[in-house]
C-alpha positions as CSV (number, residue, x, y, z in Angstrom):
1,X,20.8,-1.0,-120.4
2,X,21.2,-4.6,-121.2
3,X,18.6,-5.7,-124.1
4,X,17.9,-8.8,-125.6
5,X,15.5,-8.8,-128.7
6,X,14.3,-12.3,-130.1
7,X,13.0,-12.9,-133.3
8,X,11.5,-15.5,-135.8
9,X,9.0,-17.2,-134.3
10,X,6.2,-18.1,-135.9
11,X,3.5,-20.9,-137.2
12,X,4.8,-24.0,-138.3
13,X,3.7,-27.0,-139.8
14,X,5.0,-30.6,-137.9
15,X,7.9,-31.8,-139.3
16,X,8.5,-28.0,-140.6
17,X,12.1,-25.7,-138.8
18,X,12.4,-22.2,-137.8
19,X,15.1,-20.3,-137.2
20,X,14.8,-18.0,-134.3
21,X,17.5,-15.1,-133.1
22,X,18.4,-13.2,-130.1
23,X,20.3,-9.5,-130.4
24,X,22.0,-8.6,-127.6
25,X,23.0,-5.3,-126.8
26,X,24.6,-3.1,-123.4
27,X,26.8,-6.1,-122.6
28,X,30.3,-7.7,-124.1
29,X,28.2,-10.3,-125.5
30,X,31.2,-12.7,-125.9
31,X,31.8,-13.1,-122.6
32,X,28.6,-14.6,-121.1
33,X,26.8,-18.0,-121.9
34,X,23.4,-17.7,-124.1
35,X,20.6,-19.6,-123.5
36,X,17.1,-20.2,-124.7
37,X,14.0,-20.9,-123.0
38,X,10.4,-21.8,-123.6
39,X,7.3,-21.8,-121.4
40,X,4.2,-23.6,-123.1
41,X,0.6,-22.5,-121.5
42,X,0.2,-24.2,-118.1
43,X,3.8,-25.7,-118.1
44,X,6.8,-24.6,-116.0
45,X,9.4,-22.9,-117.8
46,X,12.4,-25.1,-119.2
47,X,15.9,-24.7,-120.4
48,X,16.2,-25.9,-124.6
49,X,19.4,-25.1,-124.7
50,X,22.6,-23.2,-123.7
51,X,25.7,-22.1,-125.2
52,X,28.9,-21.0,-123.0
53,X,31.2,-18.2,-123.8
54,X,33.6,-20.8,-125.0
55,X,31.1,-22.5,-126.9
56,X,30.5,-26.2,-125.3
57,X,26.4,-26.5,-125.6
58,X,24.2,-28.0,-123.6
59,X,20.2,-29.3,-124.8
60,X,17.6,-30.7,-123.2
61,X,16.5,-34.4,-124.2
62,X,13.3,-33.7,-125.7
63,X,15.2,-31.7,-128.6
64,X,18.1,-33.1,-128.8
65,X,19.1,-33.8,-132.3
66,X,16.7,-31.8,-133.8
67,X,17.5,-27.9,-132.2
68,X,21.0,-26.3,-132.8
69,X,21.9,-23.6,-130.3
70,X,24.9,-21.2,-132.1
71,X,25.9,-18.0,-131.5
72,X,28.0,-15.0,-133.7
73,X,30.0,-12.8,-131.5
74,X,30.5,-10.5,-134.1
75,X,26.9,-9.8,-134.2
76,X,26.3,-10.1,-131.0
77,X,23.6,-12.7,-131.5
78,X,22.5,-16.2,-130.4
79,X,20.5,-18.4,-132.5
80,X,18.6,-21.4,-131.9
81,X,18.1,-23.6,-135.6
82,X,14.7,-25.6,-134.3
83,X,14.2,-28.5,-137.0
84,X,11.5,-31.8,-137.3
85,X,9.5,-29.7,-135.4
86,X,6.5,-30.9,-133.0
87,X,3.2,-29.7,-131.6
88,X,4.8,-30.2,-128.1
89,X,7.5,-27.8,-128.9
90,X,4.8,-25.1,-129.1
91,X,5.8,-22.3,-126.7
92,X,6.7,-18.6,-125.8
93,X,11.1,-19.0,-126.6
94,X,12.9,-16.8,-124.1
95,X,16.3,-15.7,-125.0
96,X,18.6,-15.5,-121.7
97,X,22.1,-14.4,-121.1
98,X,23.6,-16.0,-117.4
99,X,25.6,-13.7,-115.4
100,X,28.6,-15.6,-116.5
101,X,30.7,-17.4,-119.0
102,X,29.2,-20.6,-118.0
103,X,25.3,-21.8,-118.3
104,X,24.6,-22.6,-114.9
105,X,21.7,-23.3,-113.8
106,X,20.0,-20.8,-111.9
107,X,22.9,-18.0,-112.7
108,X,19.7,-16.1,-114.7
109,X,20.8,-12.4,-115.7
110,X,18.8,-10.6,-118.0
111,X,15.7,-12.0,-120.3
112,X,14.4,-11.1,-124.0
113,X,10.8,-10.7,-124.4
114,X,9.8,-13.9,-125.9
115,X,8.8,-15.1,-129.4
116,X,6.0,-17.7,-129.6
117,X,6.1,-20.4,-131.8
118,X,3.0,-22.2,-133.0
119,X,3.4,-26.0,-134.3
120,X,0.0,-27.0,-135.8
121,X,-1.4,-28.8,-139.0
């Protein structure tokens, strides 16, 4: 069984960073892109960033500069480093793997549960 298992969400201040992870298990995690996810309440569900097998990233605009996507092949786990954060980066963070080596878009294989991160004063 392939699992995914995100962690490190939390509440925040503004301004404040978080440091969330995603263990991956039941796959040859190297070989597949990474990605991350977040659904806030009422909104669609949007691609923050992605990570290929070979490493090239990929973010969206509205956290560009402040959210580093990495991942440890060794530990078979991606990470997303979330920094200045903002009350519009509230949201449930979904941890995906794509069916490949590449992130593309639509290529969804399995998810991780979620882990909900609060932004508020």
């Amino acid at each position: 069984q392939v699992q995914l298992v995100e962690s490190g969400g939390g509440l925040v201040q503004p301004g404040g960073s978080l440091r969330l992870s995603c263990a991956a298990s039941g796959i040859i995690f190297s070989m597949y892109a990474m990605g991350w996810y977040r659904q806030a309440p009422g909104k669609q569900r949007e691609l923050v960033a992605s990570i290929t097998s070979g490493e090239r990233t990929d973010y969206a605009d509205s956290v560009k500069g402040r959210f580093t996507i990495s991942r440890d092949n060794a530990k078979n786990t991606v990470y997303l480093q979330m920094n200045s954060l903002k009350p519009e980066d509230t949201a449930l963070y979904y941890c995906l793997q794509y069916r490949c080596r590449y992130a593309i878009p639509h290529s969804f294989g399995s998810w991780g549960q979620g882990t909900r991160v609060t932004v508020s004063s």
